[in-house]
SEKOL-769513 format. One record per atom (N, C-alpha, C, CB): residue in one letter; x, y, z. Coordinates in steps of 0.02 Angstrom, whole numbers, plus 50000, padded with zeros to 5 digits. Glycine has a CB too. Layout:
BEGIN
aXYZ
...
This chain:
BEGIN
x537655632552800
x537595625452816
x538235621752797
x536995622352780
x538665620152736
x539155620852707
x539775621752763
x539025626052660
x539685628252795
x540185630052818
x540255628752899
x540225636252795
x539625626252934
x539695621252963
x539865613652972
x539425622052971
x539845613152910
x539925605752920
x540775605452889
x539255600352868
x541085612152855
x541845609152856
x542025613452916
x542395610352781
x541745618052941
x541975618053031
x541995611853057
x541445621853083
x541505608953057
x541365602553135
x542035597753092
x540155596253146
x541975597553043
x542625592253008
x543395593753018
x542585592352924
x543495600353031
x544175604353036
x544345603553107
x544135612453015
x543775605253151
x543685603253229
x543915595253224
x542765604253262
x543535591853207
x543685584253234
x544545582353192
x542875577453200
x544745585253133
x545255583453103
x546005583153142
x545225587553050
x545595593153178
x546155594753228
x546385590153290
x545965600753257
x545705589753310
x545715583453393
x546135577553380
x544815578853416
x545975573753297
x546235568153294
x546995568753269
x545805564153254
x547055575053241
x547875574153239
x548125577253280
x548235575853183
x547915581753349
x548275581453423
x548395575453449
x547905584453475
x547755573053448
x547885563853487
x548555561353450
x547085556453461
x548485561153397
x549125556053362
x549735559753371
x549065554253272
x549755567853377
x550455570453348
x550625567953428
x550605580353313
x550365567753481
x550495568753562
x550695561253598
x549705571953601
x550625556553557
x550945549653563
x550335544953612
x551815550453605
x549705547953601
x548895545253637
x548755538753601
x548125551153619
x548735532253644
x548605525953605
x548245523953667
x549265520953573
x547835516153625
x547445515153678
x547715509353752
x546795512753638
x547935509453773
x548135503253846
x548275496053786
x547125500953926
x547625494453774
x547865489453732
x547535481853783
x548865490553722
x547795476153757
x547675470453832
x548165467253870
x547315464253817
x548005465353938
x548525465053986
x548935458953941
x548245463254073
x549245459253942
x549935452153927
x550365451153973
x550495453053867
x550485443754007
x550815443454054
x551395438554015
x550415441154119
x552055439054032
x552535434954011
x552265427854013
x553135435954051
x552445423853979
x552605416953984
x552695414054054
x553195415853946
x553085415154080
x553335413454130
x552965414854195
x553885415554125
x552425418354190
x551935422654244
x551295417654232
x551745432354220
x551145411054205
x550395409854206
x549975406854258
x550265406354159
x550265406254328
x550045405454371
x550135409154432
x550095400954370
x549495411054489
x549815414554538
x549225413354589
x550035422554519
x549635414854646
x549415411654732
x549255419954755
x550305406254796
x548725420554791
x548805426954835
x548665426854901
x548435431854814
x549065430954944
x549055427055011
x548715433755037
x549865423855051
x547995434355073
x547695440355115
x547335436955157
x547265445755079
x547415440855189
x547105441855292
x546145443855253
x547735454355369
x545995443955221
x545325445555210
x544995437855184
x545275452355151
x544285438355210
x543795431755165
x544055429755115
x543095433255136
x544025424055104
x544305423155022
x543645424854983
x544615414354998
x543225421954979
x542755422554945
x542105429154937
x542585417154962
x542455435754979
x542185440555009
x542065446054926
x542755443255082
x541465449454908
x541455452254858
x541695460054876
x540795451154829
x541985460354939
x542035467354958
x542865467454995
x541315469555017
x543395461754948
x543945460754971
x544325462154901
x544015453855009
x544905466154907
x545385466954858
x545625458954799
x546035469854911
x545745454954832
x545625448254799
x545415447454770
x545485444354811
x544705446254782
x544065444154744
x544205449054669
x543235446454797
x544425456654660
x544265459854605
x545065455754564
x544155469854617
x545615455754607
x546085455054565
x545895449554533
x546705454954591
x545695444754562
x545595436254538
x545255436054483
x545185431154588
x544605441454484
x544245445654428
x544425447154364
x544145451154446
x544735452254384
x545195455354313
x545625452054277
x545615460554325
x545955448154327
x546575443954288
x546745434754257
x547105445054340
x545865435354294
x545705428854270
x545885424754198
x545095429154274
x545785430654149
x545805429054059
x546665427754081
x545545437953981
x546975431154106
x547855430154095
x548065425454132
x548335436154115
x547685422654201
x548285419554247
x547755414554274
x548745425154313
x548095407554276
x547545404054331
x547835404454421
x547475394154304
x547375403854450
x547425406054530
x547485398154564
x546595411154562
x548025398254576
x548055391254617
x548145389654679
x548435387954600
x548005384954731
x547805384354798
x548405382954829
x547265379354811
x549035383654800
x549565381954848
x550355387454797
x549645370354853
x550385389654848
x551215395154837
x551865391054802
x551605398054931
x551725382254810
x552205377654771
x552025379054689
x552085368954794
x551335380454678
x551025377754611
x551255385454573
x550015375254614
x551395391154621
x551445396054570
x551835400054576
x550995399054559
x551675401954493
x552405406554443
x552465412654487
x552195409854343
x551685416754511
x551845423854573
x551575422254627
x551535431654559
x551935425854682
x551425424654741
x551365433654759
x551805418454818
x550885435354739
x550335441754760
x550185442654836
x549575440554726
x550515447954863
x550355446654952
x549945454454967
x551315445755015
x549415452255007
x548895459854997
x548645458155066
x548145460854922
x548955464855096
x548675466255184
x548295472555178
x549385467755251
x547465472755183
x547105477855175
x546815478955240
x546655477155121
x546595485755239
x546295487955285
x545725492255266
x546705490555323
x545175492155316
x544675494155290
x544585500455356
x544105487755275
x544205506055352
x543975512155386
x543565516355377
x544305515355391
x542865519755408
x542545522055418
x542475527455465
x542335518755417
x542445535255442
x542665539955479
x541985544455473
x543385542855454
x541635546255537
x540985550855521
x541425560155494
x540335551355621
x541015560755469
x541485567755444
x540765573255470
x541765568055327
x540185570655483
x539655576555518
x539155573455546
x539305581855468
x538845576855590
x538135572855622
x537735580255625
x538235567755719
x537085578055665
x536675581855656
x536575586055733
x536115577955626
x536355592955772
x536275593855813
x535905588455864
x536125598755801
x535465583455871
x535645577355907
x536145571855913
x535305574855900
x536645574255885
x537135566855873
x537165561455842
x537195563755911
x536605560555797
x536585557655731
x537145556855702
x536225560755690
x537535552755675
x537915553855612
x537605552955553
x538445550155608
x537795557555496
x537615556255429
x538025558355383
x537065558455414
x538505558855370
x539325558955344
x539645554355352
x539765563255369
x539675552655296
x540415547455322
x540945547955262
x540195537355332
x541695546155294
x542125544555227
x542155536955268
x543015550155205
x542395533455182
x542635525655194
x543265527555167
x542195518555153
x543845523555196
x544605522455187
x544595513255158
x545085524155278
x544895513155097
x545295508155103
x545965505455086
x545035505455089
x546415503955133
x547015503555085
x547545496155099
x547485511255100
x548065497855056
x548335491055054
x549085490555035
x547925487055005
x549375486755077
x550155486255044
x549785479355013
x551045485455107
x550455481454965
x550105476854911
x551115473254867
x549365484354836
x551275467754862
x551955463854869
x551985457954807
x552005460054951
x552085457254754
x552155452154736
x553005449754718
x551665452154686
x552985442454718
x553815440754727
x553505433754671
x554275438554836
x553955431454643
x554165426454597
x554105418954639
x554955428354569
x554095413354576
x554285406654639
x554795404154644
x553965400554637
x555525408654651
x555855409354670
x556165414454724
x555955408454635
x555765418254748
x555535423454790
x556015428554767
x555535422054869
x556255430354710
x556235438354676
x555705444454678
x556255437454606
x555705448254712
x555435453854719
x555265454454635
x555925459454759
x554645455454625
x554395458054541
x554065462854555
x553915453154489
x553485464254608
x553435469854620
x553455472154702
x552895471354586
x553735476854731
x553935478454789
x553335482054810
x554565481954791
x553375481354893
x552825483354926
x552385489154916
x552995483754978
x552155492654884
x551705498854868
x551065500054897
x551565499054802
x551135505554933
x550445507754966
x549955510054903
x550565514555025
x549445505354932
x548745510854878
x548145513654934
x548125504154801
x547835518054923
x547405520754970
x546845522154931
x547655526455007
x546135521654934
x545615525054903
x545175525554936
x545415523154853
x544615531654945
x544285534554998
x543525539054963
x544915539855039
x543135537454995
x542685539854939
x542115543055013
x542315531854868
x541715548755005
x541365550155039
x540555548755040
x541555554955039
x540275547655085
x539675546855077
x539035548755138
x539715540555060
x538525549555104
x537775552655175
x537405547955157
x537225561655171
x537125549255241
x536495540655257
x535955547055269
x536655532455359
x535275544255236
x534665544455277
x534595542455356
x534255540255244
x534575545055384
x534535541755454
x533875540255492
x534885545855498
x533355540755436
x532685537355451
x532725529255416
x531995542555415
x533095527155397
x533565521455347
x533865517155407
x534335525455290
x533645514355452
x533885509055507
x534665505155461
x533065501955526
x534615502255402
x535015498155365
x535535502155325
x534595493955321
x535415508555304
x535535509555282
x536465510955256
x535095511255293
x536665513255305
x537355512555322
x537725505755315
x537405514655387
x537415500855350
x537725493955315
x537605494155267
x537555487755330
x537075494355215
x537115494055140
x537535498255098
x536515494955117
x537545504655111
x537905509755097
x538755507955066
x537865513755164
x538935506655135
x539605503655168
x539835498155118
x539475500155247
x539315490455120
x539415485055074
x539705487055003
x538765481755066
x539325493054982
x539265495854922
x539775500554881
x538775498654930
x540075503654951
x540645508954944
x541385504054941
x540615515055020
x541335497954997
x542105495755004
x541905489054933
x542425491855112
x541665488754917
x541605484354841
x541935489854784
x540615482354816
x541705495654789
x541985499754726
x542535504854746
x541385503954689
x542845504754815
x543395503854823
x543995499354832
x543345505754846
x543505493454835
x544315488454815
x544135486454723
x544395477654882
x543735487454687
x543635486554642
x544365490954578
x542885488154647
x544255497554621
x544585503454606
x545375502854606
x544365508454653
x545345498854686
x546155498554710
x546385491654665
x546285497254813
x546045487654643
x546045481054608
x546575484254538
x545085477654584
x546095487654524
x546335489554440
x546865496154432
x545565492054389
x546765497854499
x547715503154519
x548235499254529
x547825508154600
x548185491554547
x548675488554581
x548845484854522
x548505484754648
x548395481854469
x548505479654404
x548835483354362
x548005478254377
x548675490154349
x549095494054306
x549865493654336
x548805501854303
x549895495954379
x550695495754399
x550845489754399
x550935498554466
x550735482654405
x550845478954400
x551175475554342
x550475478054419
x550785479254286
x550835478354216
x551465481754199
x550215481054177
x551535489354219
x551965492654204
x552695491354220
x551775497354222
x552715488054291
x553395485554309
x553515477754268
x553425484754399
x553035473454268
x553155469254220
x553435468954141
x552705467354223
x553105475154108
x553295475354037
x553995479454043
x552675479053984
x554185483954088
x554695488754089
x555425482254095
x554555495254165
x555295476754150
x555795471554173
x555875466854108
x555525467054244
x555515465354055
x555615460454014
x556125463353980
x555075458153977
């Protein structure tokens, strides 16, 4: 008994001084310069759409930045041209489909209000697969609603990290 329990202790001692010797810390919270506390984003999608790349950034970055209604009022202007896609990947010997992949992706641009490139155009893509019941009349629209929400949710917080990263690297 004894000699399990300074096993499981030698085990966890080891894990925690790999983590530390290997330079593993945690992200930490976003910090945006001074000079970054306001920002405009300009997309071809709903504004108010819960299944639009926007909507998550406006989300996430709310605690750091206020979002303001005109490109005069702000410190970034965030430019996001998304596209959305739906590809059957199988159907059934009647022609049913019940496979699908969803695509969504996005150049994604932010520039200063002085129009300095801060971060340059970067493709993001995320694609997730999914099967319908096809005794489910709705089902595929719901499906769909459900999939491009937690793919721009996804692409939201890919486009934030790098975002972050070119920001703290430029200060």
């Amino acid at each position: 008994m004894r000699l399990q329990i300074q096993a499981k202790f030698f085990v966890l001692f080891s894990v925690i001084t790999f983590l530390v010797g290997c330079g593993f810390h945690l992200r930490g919270d976003l910090s945006f310069p001074d000079l970054y506390k306001t920002a405009y984003i300009e997309s071809d999608a709903p504004e108010y759409s819960r299944e639009s790349i926007e909507f998550y950034v406006k989300r996430q970055l709310a605690s750091q930045m206020q979002f303001v209604e005109s490109k005069n009022q702000a410190d970034l202007i965030i430019h996001i041209d998304e596209s959305y896609d739906t590809r059957v990947l199988a159907s059934n010997l009647s022609g049913a489909q019940r496979e699908y992949t969803s695509y969504l992706s996005a150049n994604i641009s932010v520039v200063d209000s002085q129009g300095r490139v801060v971060f340059p155009t970067e493709s993001f893509v995320r694609s997730q697969d999914f099967s319908l019941n096809e005794r489910e009349p709705l089902a595929k629209t719901t499906a769909e609603e459900a999939i491009k929400r937690e793919l721009s949710e996804g692409l939201s917080r890919a486009f934030i990290r790098r975002l972050t990263t070119v920001i703290r690297a430029g200060k």
